[in-house]
N, C-alpha and C positions, 0 to 999 in steps of 0.2 A: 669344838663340837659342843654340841647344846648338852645338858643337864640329861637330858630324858634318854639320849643314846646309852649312858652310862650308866641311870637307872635302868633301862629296858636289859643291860645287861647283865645286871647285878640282880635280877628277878630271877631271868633265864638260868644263869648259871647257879641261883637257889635254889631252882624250883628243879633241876638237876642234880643237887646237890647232895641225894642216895649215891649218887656214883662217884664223885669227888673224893680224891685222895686229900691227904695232908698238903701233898708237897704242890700242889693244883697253885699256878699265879692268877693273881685278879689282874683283869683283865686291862688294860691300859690303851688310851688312843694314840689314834699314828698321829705323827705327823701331816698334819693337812689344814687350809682354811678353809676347806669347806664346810658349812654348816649343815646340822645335822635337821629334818623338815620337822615343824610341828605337826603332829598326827593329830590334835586338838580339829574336832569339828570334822578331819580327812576320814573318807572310803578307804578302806582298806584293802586290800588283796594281797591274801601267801599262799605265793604258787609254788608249788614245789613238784621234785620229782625224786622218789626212793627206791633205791634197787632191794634194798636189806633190811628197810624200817628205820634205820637211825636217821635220817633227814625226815621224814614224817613225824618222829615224833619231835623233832627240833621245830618243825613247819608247826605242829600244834599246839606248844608252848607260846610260841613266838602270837599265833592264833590267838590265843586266852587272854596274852597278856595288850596285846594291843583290839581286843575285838573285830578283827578283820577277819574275812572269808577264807576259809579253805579251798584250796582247788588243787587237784594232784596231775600234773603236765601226762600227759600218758603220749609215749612214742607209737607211730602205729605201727613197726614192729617191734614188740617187745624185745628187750637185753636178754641175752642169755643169764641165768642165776649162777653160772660156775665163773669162778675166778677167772681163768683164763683166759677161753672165750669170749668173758663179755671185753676186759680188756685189750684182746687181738680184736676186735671191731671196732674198738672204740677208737684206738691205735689208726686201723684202717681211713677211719670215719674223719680223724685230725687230718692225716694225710693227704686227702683230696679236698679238703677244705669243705665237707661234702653239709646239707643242711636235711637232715633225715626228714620223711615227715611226721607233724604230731596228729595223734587220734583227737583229741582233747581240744577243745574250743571255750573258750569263756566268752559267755552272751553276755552282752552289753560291758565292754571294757573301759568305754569313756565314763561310766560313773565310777571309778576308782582316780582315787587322789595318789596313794601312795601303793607300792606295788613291792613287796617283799619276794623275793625269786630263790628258793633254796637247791642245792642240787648236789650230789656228791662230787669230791673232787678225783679226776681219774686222768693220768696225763699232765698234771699242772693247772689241768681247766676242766668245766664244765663240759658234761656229755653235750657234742654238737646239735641237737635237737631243741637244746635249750635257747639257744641263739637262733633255732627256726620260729620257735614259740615267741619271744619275742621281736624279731622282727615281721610277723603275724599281722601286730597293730600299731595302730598309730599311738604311741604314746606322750605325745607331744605335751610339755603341761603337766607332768606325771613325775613321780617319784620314783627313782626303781632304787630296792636296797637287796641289793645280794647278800644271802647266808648261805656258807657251803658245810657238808662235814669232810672230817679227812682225820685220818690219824696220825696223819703225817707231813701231806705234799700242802706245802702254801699255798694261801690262794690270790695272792696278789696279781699275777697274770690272768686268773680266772676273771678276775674282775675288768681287768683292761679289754678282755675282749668283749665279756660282755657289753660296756661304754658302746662297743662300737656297733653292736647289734639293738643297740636301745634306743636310735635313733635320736630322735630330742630330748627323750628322756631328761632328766635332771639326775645319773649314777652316783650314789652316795657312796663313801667306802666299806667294805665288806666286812662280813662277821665269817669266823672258824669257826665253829664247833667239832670239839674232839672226842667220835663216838667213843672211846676208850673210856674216857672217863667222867665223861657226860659236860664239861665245863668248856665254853669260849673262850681261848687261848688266845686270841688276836684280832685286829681291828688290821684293814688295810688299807 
């Protein structure tokens, strides 16, 4: 992985670093050859979607520090905000493989080079609306780098589905962020 993946994380997890315990690991890359894209000269887009705030404020850091656009995915039916519920529908929503629709549209998508997609993790994977959002457009040509939060569940499968919802995309491997304690825990 390129130099700037491992800078971009070592910002992020500073610039979080009010929350940051002692015992918090710096973060280290997976194993992979894929190369990680120069953002030098690229369009940006972090698209994200927040149930609780803590992926928005992840999506906004990620924002500052690369200069790319904010955009917040909005489902057009809203989640439930209580525990339970939202994850019995989300449950549901995996189940039938179902692709909810999104309210949210981003004009003009083909001038975006690289495409940051944040989402919480629920399930193992991103809420299914996410994979509607992006197979929406053509991103052929494009970069997609998935960042999830979770305080817990990996997101290595999140990322695999999404590949498959990204179309041509070029899917780089994924960032955790662990709202507990505000630090990137993993690379996938």
């Amino acid at each position: 992985m390129k130099k700037w993946i491992i800078a971009l994380l070592m910002l992020f997890c500073l610039g979080m670093a009010a929350g940051c315990g002692a015992e918090s690991n710096s973060p280290a890359p997976a194993s992979s050859s894929q190369q990680a894209p120069d953002l030098h000269g690229k369009k940006v887009l972090v698209a994200y979607y927040s149930l609780t705030g803590t992926t928005k404020k992840a999506a906004g850091k990620i924002a500052d520090m690369t200069g790319g656009d904010l955009f917040f995915i909005e489902p057009a039916d809203p989640y439930p905000t209580e525990h339970d519920p939202c994850l019995e529908r989300d449950m549901k929503e995996i189940e039938t493989n179902a692709r909810p629709a999104v309210k949210s549209h981003v004009d003009n998508m083909a001038q975006y080079d690289v495409i940051f997609v944040g989402y919480p993790i629920w399930y193992y994977q991103a809420p299914m609306f996410i994979n509607t959002f992006l197979e929406s457009y053509d991103l052929s040509g494009m970069t997609v780098i998935p960042f999830c939060t979770s305080g817990g569940y990996p997101s290595d499968k999140s990322v695999g589905i999404l590949k498959d919802s990204a179309g041509k995309a070029a899917v780089t491997n994924g960032l955790r962020y662990d709202g507990d304690d505000g630090c990137v825990k993993s690379f996938v």
